[in-house]
ROZA-327621 format. One line per field, with one value per residue (C-alpha): residue number from 0; x, y, z. Coordinates in steps of 0.1 Angstrom, whole numbers. Each point is the difference from the previous one (the first is absolute). Layout:
// ROZA-327621
segu <- NUM, ...
u <- X, ...
v <- Y, ...
w <- Z, ...
//
This chain:
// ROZA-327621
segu <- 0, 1, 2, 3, 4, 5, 6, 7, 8, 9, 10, 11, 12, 13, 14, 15, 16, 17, 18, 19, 20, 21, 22, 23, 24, 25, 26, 27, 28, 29, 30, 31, 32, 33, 34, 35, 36, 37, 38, 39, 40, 41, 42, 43, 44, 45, 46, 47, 48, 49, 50, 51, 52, 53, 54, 55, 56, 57, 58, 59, 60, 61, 62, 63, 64, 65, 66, 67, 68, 69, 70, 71, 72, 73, 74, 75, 76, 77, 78, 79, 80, 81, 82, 83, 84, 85, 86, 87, 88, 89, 90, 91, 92, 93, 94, 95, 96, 97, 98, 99, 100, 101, 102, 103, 104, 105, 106, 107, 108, 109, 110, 111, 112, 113, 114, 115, 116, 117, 118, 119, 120, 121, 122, 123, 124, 125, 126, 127, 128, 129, 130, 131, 132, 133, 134, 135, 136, 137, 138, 139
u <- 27, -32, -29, -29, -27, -30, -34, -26, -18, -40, -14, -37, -25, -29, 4, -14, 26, 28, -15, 1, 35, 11, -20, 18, 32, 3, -17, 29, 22, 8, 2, 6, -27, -2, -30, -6, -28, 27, 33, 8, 17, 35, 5, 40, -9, -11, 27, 10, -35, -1, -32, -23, -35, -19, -37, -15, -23, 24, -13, 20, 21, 16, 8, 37, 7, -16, 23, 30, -8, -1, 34, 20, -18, 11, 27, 8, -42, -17, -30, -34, -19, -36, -19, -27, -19, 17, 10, 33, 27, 38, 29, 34, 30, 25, 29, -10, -34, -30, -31, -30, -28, -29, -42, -24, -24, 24, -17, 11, 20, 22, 9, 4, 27, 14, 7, 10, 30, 10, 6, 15, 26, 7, 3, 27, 38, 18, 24, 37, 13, -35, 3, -19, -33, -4, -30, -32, -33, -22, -35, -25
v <- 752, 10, -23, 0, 19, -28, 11, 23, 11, 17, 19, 1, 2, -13, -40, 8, 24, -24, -27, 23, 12, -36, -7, 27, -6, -38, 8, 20, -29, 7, -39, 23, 21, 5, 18, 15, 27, 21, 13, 1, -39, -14, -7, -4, -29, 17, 30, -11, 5, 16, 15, 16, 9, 20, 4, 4, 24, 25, 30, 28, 12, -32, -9, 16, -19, -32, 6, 4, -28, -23, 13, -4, -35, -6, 18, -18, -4, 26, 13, 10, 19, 7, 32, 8, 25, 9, -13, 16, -19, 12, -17, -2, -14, -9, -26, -21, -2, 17, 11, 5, 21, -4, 10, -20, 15, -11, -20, -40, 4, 24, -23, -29, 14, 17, -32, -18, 25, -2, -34, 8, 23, -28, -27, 20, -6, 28, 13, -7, 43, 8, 35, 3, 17, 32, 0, 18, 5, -1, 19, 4
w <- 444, 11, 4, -20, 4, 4, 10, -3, 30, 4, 29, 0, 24, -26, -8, -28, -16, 17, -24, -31, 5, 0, -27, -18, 10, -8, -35, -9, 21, 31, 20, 35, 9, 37, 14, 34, 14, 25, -2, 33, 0, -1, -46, 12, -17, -35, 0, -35, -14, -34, 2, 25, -6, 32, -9, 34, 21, 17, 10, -23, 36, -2, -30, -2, 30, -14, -32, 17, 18, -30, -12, 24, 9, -39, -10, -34, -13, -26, 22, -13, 27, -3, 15, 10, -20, -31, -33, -10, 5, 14, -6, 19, -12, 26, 5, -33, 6, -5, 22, -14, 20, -18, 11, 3, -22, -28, -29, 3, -36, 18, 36, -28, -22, 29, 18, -37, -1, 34, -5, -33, 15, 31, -26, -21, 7, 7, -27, 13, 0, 10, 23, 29, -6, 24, 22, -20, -1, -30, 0, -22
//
């Protein structure tokens, strides 16, 4: 049996958006939200997170390798990425979890239901003859 997933982790360079993903989070619940402002540290420790927000300045050439970073840092967490300079929003479903790429220029109603049902789908138990979903990308 796999052990449960038990945090929920924020990258942001601003304290002030750190404090208001928190906020967020522990109004819909969340005891275990874990913040940081870089990516480039040792979270052996927080593997098992179930979700992953990344709402930091990263200049657009590195933000694929920034992703990448976070999924294979956390390989069992929904992600939701945040660009620079856009608001449509891509999603990727792979290995039973989802990753959300999503502009910053999106309104706030939009980052707040995206992150509700990302924790929606992580807090859901898996039917028992559930097939393996195929790796896909959604776009707008």
């Amino acid at each position: 049996m796999k052990p449960p997933l038990i945090a929920c982790v924020v990258f942001s360079d601003y304290p002030i958006k750190t404090m208001a993903y928190q906020r967020f989070l522990s109004g819909l619940g969340e005891k275990f939200v874990h913040s940081f402002r870089s990516i480039d540290l040792d979270f052996t420790e927080l593997s098992r997170a179930k979700l992953v927000i990344c709402d930091m300045n990263i200049m657009e050439d590195f933000e694929e390798g920034a992703l990448s970073k976070l999924e294979k840092n956390f390989p069992a967490a929904n992600i939701l990425f945040l660009e620079e300079d856009h608001s449509d929003m891509r999603v990727k479903f792979s290995n039973h979890r989802d990753i959300c790429r999503l502009g910053k220029l999106a309104e706030i109603n939009v980052i707040h239901s995206t992150l509700k049902e990302l924790l929606l789908q992580v807090s859901r138990k898996p039917k028992k003859n559930q097939r393996p979903r195929k790796e896909r990308i959604e776009q707008p």
